[in-house]
C-alpha positions as CSV (number, residue, x, y, z in Angstrom):
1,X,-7.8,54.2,1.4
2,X,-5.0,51.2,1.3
3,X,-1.5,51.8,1.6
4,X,1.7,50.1,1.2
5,X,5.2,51.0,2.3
6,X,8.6,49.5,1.3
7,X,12.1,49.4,1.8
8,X,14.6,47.2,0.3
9,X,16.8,45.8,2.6
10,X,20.3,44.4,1.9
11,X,22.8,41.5,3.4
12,X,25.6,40.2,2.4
13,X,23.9,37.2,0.2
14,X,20.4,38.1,0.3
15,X,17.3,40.8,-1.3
16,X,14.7,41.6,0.5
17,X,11.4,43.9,0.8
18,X,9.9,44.2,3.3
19,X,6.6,45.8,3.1
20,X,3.7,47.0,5.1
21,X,0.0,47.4,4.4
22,X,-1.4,49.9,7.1
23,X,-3.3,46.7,8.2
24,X,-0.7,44.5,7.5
25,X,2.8,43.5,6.5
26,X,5.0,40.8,4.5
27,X,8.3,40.5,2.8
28,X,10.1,39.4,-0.1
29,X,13.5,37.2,0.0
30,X,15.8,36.3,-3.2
31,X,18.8,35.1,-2.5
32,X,21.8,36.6,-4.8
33,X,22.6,33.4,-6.5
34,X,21.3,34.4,-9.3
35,X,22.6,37.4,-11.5
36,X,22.0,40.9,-11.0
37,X,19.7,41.3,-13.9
38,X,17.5,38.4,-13.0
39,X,17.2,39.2,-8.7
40,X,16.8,43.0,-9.5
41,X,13.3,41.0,-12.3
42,X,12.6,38.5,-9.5
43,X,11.7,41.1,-6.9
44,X,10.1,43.7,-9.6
45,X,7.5,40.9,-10.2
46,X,6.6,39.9,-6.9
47,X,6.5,43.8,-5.7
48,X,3.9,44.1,-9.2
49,X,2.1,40.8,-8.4
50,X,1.6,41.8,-4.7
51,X,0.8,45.6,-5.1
52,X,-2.2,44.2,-7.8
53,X,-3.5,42.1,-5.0
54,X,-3.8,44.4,-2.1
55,X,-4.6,47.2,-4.8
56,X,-3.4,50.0,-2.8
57,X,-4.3,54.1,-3.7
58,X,-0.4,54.9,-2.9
59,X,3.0,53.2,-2.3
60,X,5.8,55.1,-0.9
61,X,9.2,53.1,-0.9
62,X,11.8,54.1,1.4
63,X,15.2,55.1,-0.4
64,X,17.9,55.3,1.5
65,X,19.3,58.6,2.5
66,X,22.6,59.6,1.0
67,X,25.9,58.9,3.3
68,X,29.4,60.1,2.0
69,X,31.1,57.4,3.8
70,X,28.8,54.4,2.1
71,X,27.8,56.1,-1.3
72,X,30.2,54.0,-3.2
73,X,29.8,50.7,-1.5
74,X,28.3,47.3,-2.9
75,X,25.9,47.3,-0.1
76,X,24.0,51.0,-1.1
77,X,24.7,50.7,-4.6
78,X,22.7,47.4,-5.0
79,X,20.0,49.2,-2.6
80,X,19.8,51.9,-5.2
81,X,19.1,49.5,-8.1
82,X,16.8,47.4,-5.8
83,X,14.7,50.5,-5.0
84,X,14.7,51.4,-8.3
85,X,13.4,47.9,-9.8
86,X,10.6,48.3,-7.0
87,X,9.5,51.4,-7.6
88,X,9.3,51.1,-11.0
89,X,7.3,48.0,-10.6
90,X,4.8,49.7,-8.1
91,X,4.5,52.9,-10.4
92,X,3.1,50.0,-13.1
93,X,0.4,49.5,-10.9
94,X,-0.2,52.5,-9.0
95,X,0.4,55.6,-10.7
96,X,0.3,57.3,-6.8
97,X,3.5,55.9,-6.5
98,X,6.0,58.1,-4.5
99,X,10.1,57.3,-3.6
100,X,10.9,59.1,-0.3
101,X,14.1,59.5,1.5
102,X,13.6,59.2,5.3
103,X,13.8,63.2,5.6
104,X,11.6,63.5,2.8
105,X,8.8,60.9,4.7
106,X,9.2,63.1,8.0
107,X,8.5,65.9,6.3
108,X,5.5,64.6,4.6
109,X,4.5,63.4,7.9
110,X,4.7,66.7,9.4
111,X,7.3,66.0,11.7
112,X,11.2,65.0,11.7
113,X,13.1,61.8,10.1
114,X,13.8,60.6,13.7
115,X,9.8,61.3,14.7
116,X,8.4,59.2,12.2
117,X,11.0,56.6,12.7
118,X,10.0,56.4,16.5
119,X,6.3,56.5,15.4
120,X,7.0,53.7,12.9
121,X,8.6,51.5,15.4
122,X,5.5,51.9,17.1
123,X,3.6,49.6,14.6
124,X,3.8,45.5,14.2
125,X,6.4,45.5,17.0
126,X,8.7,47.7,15.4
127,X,9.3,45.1,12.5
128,X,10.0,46.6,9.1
129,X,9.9,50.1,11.0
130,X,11.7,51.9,7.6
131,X,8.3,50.4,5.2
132,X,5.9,51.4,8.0
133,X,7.1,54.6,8.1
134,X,6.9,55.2,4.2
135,X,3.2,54.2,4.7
136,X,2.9,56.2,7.6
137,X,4.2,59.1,5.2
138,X,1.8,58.6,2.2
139,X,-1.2,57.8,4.8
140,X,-0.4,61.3,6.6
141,X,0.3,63.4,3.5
142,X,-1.4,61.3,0.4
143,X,2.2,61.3,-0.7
């Protein structure tokens, strides 16, 4: 069974997903000189081209989990419509695809947020510990 985790990540002039494979991991980076429109494309189609290639059974991305004193920021709100350009790119190619807040991935784990988060962080040296522990969620549960 192949799995693939991700979680958009966010800076201040950057896109990027980083994503794991349970046997492996890579990321994404678009810079935000382009428009909104076009980065939110860009990444959908390298998300689509590289979930056709490793051909996983389920992808779990990562959403971020709601916070009242960031909900209305640039930063989360461009993570929502990242997450949502990825997923929608991923469910394209693999129907078993699942969007999972970090509660929601403990859970399926069978443990808490902050257990499958230590877990994670366990794996690839603790690099893109948020995507490892979406795959670690849908390899667990089958998401």
């Amino acid at each position: 069974s192949r799995l693939s985790g991700m979680t958009p990540t966010l800076s201040p002039d950057r896109a990027a997903v980083p994503s794991v494979v349970v046997s492996s991991s890579f990321e994404f980076k678009e810079d935000f000189g382009e428009d909104l429109a076009s980065l939110l494309g860009t990444l959908a189609k390298k998300v689509s081209g590289r979930i056709r290639s490793i051909d996983p059974d389920v992808v779990v991305v990562r959403r971020a989990d709601w916070n009242r004193n960031t909900g209305g920021q640039r930063g989360p709100r461009l993570r929502l419509l990242a997450e949502g350009a990825i997923t929608g790119a991923a469910h394209e190619v693999v129907q078993a695809t699942r969007i999972r807040t970090g509660k929601e991935c403990g859970t399926d784990y069978g443990a808490s947020k902050a257990q499958i988060d230590a877990d994670a962080s366990q794996v690839h040296g603790g690099k893109y510990s948020e995507a490892t522990a979406a795959a670690l969620c849908g390899l667990v549960a089958g998401a």
